[in-house]
N, C-alpha and C positions, 0 to 999 in steps of 0.2 A: 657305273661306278666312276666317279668323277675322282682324278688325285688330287689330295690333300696334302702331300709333301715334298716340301723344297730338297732342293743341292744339299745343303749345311744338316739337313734333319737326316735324308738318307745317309751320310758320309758318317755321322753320329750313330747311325742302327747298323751298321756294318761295321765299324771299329767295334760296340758293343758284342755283336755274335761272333766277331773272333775272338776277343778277347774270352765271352762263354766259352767258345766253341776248343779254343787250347786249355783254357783250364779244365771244361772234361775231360779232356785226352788226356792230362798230365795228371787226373784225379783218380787213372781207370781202379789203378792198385788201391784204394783208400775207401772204395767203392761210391764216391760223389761222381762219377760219370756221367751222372741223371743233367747234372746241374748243364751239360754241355746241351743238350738238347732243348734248355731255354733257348740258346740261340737263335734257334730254328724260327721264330719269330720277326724277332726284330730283320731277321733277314731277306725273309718272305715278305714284309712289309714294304722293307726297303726296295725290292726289286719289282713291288707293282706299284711303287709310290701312294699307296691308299691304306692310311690306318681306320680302322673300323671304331677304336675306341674316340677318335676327332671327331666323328660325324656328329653324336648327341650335342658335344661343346660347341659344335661350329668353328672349328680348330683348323686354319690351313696353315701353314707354313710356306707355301710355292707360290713365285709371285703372280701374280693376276697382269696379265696383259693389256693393255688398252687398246681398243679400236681408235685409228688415227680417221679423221673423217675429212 
């Protein structure tokens, strides 16, 4: 599993499932709760740097290193 995401893309999926992740808490009474556990995604992504939905597109975000020779 090779990662496909940059600094700026994970900082962006982790702003995203907090911002999820308090608006379930803050929806428990209303019963959207559910919506908090989208989260769980973009955060899971974010901490192994590899989105599965990039792979088909050929999608990376992180930059590619070059061999200095």
């Amino acid at each position: 599993m090779e990662k496909n995401i940059g600094t700026i893309d994970r900082i962006i999926r982790v702003a995203l499932a907090l911002g999820l992740g308090i608006f379930g808490v803050t929806q428990i009474s209303t019963g959207l709760w559910w919506i908090g556990l989208f989260g769980l995604v973009p955060l899971g992504t974010a901490l192994i740097s590899f989105c599965p939905v990039y792979l088909p597109f050929g999608i990376k975000t992180i930059k590619v290193q070059k061999l200095k020779t």
